[in-house]
N, C-alpha and C positions, 0 to 999 in steps of 0.2 A: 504493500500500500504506500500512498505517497508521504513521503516528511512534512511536517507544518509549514516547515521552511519554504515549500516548493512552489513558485509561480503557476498556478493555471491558466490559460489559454483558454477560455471557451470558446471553440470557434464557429458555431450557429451565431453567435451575439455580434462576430465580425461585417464589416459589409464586404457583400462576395467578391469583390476585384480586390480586396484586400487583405483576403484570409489568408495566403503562399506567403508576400511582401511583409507581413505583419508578423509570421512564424518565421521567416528567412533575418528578419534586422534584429528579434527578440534573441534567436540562436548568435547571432557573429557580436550581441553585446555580450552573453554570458563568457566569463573567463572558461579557462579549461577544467576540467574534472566538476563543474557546475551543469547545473540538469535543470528541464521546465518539466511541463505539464502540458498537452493538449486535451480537450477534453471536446469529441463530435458526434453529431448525431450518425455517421454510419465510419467503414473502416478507411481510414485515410492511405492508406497504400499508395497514390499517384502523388501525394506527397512524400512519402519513402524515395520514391524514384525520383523526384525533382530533385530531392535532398544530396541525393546519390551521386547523381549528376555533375552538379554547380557545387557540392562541398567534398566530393570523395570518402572517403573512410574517416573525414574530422568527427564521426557523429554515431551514438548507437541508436536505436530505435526500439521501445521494448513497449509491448502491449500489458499493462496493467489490466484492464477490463476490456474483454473482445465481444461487445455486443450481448445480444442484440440489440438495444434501445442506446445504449452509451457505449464511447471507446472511449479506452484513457491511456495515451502512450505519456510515456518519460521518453525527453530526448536529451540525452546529454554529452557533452562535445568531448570528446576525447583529446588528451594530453600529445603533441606530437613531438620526436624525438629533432634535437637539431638536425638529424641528417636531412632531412624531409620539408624545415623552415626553409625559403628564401633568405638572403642577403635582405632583399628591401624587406621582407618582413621582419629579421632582424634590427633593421634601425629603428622600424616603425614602433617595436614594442621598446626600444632603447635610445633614442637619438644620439647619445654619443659612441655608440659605434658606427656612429659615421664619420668621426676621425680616427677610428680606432683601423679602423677597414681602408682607410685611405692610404695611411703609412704604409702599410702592406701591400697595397697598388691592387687589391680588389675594388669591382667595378661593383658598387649597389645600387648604381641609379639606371644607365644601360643595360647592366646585368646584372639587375634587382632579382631578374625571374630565378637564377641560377640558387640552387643553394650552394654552402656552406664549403663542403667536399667538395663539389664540381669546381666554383673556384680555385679553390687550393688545389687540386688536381692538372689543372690547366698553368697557375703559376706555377706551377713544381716546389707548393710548400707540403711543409708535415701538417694533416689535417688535423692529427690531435695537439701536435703544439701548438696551432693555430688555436683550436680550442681553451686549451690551457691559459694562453694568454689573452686570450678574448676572457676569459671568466676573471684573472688575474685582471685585468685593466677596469673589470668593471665593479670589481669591489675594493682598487684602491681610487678610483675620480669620482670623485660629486656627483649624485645623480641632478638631471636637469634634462626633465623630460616637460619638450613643449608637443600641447596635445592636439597635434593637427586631425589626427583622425578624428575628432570631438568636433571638429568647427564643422559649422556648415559649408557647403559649398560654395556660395558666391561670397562669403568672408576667405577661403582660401586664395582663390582668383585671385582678388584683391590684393591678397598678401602676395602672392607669387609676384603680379605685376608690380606694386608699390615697393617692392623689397628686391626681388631677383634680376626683371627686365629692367629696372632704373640703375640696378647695381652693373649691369652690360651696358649701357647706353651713358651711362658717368663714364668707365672705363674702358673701356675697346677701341675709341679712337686716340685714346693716350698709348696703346701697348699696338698700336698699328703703327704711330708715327714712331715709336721708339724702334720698334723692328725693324721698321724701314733704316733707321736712324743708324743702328746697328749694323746691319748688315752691310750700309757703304763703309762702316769705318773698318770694321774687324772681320768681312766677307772672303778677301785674303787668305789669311791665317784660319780663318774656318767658316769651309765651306758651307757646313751645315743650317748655318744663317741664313742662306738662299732660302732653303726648304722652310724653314721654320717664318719667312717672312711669307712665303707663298701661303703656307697651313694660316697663318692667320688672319691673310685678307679672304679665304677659302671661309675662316669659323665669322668673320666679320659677315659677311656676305649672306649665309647661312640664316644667322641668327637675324639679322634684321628684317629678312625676309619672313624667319618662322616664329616670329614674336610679333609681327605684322598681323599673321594669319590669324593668332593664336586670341590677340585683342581685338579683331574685328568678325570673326566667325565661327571659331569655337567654344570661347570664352563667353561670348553675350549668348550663346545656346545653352550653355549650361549652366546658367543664371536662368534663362525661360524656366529649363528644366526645372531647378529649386523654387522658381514662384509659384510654376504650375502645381507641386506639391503642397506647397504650402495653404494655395490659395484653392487647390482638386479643380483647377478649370485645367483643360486641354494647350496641349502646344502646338501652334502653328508649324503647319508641315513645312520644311529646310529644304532647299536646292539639293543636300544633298543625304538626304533617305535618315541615316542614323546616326547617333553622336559616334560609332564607332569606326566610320569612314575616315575622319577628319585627328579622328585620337589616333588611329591604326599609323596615317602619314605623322602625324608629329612625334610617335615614336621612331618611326624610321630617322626623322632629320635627328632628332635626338643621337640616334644611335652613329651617324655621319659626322658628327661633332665630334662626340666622342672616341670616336676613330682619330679626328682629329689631331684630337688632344695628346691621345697615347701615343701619337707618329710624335707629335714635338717632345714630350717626355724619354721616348727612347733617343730621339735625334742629341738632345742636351743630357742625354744619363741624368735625368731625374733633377733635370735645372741645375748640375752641377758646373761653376763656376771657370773657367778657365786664370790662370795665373795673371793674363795680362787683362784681363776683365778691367774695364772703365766703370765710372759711378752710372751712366746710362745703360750698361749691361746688366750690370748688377740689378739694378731698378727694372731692367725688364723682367729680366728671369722670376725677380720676387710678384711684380704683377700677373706673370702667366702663372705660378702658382697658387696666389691667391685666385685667382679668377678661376682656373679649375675645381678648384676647393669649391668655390661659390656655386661652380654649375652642377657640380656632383650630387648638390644640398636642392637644388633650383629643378634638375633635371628628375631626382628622386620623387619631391615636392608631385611632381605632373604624371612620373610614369608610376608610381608604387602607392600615389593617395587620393590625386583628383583623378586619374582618368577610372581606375577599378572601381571608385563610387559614383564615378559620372554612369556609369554601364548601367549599375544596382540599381541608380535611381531610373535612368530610363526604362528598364526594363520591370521596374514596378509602377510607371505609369502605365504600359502597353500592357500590362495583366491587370 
């Protein structure tokens, strides 16, 4: 029988476009090893399979009372092992490993989806020291967890643009002209400066275009999206079909950028200094790595918290 403790669900009391949506956001708030209650007038079984579907194995499913007149399942989300968590799900439940992940030159904004092992497989680190000191870093630094996944939607936008795109548009044509600045004086003596000036009129170019796109067509849809919810009126059909057209390409540039990045990072070994290094080099190198820093936190931001809840919400208007 159920604990006192236990949330019930009655789902007849729900309104029918919102009975799946309402069971789906109540499960992804519960922590892990935490369990609800549904309670329906006949056997929810095509909710077993949605469940299956869209959550995998996060969840058990267990019939307390099978009919006939009431059903009463317990759903409770199951404990996942690191091997199994993403990278960007690791930030999201931790934000400072996301300098902790950087040092180590794993990707958790591009390659948020990848977990943990894959990663470290692909650099060629030790998965468990990786661990060890992933767990080591995080119970000696201050926790300072900001709760993105808590905000609404069109507060995250917001934040993105006020904080991220202003933070590229202050600096990128400062680390453009230094490049260039760069490259005639010390182009000579290292060639690599070519490349690394070409890469950043490449990420210039890019980004002004996909943060264009991003504040005039994807951004103000997914603010529709959060009003229409808020407000349960309908959204005007888009040029172009579903928010996941538009999310799908700003991953991709995302991911072009990012490529970017790691061409200049291996081209300079990791912004490492050269001996004859000027104060204008110097100041470059430290700008391209803060500004990576900044994209990895900006790029995470879009591919691991707004665009996965932009989907959920869409897809609980359209149910």
């Amino acid at each position: 029988m159920p604990t006192i403790q236990e949330y019930t669900l009655v789902v007849p009391e729900l309104e029918p476009r919102l009975k799946h949506s309402t069971i789906f956001a109540h499960f992804d708030k519960i922590g892990e090893g935490e369990s609800f209650l549904i309670q329906n007038d006949h056997d929810p079984k095509p909710l077993y399979y949605q469940l299956l579907a869209e959550r995998g194995n996060q969840f058990t499913f267990d019939y307390i009372e099978n009919g006939p007149e009431v059903w009463l399942i317990r759903i409770k989300k199951n404990a996942r092992s690191k091997e199994v968590i993403t990278l960007g799900e690791l930030v999201n439940q931790d934000f400072r490993l996301a300098s902790f992940f950087s040092k180590l030159g794993l990707d958790f904004c591009c390659g948020g989806k990848k977990t943990l092992k894959q990663a470290c497989t692909e650099k060629s680190l030790d998965y468990l020291d990786v661990l060890f000191k992933m767990e080591e870093f995080k119970g000696s630094s201050q926790a300072a967890k900001v709760p993105y996944q808590d905000w609404s939607l069109d507060f995250l936008v917001d934040y993105i643009v006020n904080t991220h795109h202003q933070y590229v548009r202050k600096n990128l044509p400062d680390i453009q002209l230094f490049a260039a600045k760069v490259m005639q004086v010390h182009g000579d003596k290292h060639p690599e400066l070519v490349q690394v000036h070409q890469l950043v009129e490449e990420i210039a170019e890019e980004l002004t275009m996909h943060m264009m796109k991003e504040e005039q067509v994807l951004f103000p849809f997914i603010k529709a999206l959060t009003l229409a919810e808020k407000t349960q009126k309908k959204v005007t059909p888009v040029h172009f079909g579903t928010v996941r057209n538009p999310i799908h390409m700003m991953e991709m540039e995302h991911e072009q950028v990012g490529q970017n990045f790691a061409e200049i990072r291996q081209l300079t070994h990791n912004y490492q200094l050269p001996v004859d290094a000027c104060g204008t080099y110097t100041v470059l190198f430290q700008m391209l790595h803060a500004f990576e820093e900044d994209l990895h936190v900006h790029i995470h931001l879009e591919n691991n918290v707004l665009f996965p809840q932009s989907l959920e919400l869409e897809k609980r208007l359209v149910h």
